[in-house]
ROTI-273097 format. One record per residue (C-alpha): x, y, z; residue number from 1; residue in three letters. Coordinates in Angstrom, 1 decimal, padded with zeros to 4 digits, always signed. Example, Ala and Ser with C-alpha at 12.3 -4.5 7.8 and 13.67 -1.06 7.14 Angstrom:
2
<pt c1="+012.3" c2="-004.5" c3="+007.8" n="1" res="ALA"/>
<pt c1="+013.7" c2="-001.1" c3="+007.1" n="2" res="SER"/>
end
This chain:
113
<pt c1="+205.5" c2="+116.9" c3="+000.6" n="1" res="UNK"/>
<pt c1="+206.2" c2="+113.4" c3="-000.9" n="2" res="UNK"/>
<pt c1="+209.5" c2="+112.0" c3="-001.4" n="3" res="UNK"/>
<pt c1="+208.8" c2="+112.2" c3="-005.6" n="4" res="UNK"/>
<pt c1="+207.8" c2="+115.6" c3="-005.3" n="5" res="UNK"/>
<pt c1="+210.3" c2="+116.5" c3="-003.3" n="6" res="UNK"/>
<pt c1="+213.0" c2="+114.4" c3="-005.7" n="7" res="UNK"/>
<pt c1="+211.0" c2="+116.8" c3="-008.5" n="8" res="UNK"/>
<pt c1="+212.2" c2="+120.0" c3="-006.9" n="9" res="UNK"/>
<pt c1="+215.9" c2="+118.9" c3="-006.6" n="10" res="UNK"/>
<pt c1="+216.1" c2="+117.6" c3="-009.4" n="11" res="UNK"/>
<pt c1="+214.6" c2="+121.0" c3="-011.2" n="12" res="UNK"/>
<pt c1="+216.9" c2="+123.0" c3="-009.2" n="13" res="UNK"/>
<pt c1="+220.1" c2="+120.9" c3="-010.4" n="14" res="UNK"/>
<pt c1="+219.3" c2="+121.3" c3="-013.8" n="15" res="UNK"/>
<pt c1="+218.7" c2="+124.8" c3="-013.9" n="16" res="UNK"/>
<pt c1="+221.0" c2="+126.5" c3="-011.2" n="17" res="UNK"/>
<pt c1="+223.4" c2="+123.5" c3="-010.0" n="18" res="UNK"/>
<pt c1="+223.7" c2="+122.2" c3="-006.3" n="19" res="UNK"/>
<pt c1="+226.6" c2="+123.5" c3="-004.0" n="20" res="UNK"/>
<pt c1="+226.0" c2="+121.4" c3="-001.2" n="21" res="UNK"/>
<pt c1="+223.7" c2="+118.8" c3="-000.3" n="22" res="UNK"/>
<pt c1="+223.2" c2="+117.0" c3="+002.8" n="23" res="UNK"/>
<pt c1="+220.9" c2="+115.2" c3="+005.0" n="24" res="UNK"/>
<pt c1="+221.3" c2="+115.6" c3="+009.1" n="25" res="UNK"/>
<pt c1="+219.5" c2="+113.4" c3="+012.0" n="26" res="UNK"/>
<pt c1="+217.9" c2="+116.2" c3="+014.5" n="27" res="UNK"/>
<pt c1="+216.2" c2="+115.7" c3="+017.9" n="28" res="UNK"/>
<pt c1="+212.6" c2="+116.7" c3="+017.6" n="29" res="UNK"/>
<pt c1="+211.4" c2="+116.5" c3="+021.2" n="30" res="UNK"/>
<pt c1="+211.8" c2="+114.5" c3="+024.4" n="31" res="UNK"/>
<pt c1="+209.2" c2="+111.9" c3="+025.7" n="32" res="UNK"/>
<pt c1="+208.2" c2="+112.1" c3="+029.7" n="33" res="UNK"/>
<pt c1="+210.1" c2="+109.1" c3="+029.9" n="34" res="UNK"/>
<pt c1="+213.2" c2="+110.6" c3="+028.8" n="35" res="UNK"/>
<pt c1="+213.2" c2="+108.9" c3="+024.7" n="36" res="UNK"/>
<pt c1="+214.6" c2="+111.5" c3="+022.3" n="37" res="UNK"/>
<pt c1="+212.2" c2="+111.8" c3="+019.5" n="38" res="UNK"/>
<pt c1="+214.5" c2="+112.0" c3="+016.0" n="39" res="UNK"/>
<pt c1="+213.2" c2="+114.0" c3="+012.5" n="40" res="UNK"/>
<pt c1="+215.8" c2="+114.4" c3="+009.5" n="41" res="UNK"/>
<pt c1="+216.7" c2="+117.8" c3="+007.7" n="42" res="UNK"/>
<pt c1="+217.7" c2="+117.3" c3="+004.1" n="43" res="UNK"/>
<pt c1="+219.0" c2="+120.5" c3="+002.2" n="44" res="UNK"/>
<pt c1="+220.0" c2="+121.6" c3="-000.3" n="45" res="UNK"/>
<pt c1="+222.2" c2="+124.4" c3="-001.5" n="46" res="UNK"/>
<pt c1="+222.3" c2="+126.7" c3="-004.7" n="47" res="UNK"/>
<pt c1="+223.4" c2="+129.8" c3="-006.7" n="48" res="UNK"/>
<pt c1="+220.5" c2="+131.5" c3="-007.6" n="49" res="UNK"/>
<pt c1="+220.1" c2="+134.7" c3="-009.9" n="50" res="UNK"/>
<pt c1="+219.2" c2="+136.4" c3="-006.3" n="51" res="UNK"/>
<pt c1="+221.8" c2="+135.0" c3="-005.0" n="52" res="UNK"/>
<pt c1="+222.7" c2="+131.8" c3="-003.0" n="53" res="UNK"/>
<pt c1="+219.8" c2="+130.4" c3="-001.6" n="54" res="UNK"/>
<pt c1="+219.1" c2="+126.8" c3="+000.6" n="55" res="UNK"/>
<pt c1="+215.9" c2="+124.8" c3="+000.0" n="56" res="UNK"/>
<pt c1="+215.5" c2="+122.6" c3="+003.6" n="57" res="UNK"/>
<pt c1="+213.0" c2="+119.9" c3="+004.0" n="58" res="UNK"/>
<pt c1="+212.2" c2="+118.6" c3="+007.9" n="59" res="UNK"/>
<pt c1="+210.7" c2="+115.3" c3="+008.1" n="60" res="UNK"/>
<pt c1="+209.1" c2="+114.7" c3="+011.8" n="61" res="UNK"/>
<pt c1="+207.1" c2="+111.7" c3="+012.7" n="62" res="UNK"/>
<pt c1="+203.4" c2="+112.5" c3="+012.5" n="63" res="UNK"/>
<pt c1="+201.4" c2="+113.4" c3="+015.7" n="64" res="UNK"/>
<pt c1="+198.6" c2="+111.1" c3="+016.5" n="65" res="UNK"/>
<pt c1="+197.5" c2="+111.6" c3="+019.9" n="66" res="UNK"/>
<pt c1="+198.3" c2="+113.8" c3="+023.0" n="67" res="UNK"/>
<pt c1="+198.1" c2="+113.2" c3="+026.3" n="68" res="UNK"/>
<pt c1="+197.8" c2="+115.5" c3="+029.4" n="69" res="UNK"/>
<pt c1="+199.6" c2="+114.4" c3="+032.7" n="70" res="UNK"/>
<pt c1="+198.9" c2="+116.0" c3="+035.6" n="71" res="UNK"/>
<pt c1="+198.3" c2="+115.4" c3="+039.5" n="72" res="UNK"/>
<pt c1="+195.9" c2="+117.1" c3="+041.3" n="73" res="UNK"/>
<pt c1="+197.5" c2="+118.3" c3="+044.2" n="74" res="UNK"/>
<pt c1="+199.2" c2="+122.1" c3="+044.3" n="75" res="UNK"/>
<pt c1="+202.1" c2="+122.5" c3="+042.9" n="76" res="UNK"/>
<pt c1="+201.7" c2="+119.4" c3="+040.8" n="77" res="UNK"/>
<pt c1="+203.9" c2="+119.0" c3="+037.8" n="78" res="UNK"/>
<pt c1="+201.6" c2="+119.1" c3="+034.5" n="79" res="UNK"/>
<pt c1="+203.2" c2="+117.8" c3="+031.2" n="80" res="UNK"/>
<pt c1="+202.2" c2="+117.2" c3="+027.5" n="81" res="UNK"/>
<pt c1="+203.1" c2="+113.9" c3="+026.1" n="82" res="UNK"/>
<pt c1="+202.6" c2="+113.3" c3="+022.5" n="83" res="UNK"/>
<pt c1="+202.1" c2="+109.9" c3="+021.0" n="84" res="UNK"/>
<pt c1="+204.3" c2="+109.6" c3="+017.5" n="85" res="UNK"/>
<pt c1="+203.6" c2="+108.0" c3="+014.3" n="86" res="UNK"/>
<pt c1="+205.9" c2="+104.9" c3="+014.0" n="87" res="UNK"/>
<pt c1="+205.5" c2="+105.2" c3="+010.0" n="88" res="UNK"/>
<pt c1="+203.8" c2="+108.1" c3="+008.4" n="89" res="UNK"/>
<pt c1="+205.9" c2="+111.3" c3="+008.6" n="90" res="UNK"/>
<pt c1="+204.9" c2="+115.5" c3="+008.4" n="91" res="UNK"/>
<pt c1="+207.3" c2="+117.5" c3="+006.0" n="92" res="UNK"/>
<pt c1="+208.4" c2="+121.8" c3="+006.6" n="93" res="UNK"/>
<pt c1="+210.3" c2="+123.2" c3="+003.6" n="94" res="UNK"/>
<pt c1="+211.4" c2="+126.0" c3="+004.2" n="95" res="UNK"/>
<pt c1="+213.5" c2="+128.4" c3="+001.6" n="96" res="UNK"/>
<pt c1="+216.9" c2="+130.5" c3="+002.5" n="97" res="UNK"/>
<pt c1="+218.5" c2="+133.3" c3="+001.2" n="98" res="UNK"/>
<pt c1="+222.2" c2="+134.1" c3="+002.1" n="99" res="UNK"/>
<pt c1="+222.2" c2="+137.9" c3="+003.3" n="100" res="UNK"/>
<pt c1="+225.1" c2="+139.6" c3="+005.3" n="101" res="UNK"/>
<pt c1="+226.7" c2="+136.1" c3="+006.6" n="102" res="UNK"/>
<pt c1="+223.7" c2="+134.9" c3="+007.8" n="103" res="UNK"/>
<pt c1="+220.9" c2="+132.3" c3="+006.2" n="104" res="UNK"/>
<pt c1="+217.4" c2="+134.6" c3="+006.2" n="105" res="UNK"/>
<pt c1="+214.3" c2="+132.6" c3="+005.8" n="106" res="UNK"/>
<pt c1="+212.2" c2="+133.6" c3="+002.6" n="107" res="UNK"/>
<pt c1="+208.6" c2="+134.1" c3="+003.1" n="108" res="UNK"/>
<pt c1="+207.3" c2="+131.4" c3="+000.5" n="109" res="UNK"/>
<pt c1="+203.8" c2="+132.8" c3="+000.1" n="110" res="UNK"/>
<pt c1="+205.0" c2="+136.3" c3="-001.0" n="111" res="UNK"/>
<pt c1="+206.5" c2="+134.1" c3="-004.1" n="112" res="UNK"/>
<pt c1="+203.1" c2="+132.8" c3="-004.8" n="113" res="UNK"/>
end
């Protein structure tokens, strides 16, 4: 999902429910084979909804270009996946929320559809 797009959505939710709470937190994605921590961003975004309050969250994560296999051939050999990363183009999750029983339960978006 596009940054406009995605600037579309919040700005349609704060004109027709209001935001609660919005906020925008560094995660670790994965770890390289060489020990580099691998960082995505979670934006989301809270809001009162005639269900109930619900949270709209967004994951940006660098794009996966390649993957490589590394592996000795001798038994007992350690065997690990290393994935090469994007430096500039980015993959995006939303996923939607629904506040239930003190807890955040994820809404299955294409039941909504």
């Amino acid at each position: 999902m596009h940054d406009t797009k995605w600037d579309n959505i919040i700005f349609m939710i704060e004109e027709k429910f209001g935001i609660i709470d919005r906020r925008k937190e560094p995660i670790e994605i994965n770890q390289s084979s060489t020990g580099q921590s691998i960082m995505g961003e979670v934006e989301s975004v809270e809001f009162e909804a005639p269900q109930g309050k619900m949270k709209i969250e967004r994951i940006a994560r660098p794009k996966i270009v390649d993957k490589k296999v590394l592996s000795t051939k001798r038994i007992g050999g350690k065997v690990a996946i290393d994935y090469v990363y994007s430096d500039d183009e980015k993959t995006h999750e939303v996923k939607l929320y629904r506040f239930d029983n003190n807890e955040w339960r994820e809404v299955d978006l294409t039941a909504l559809v």
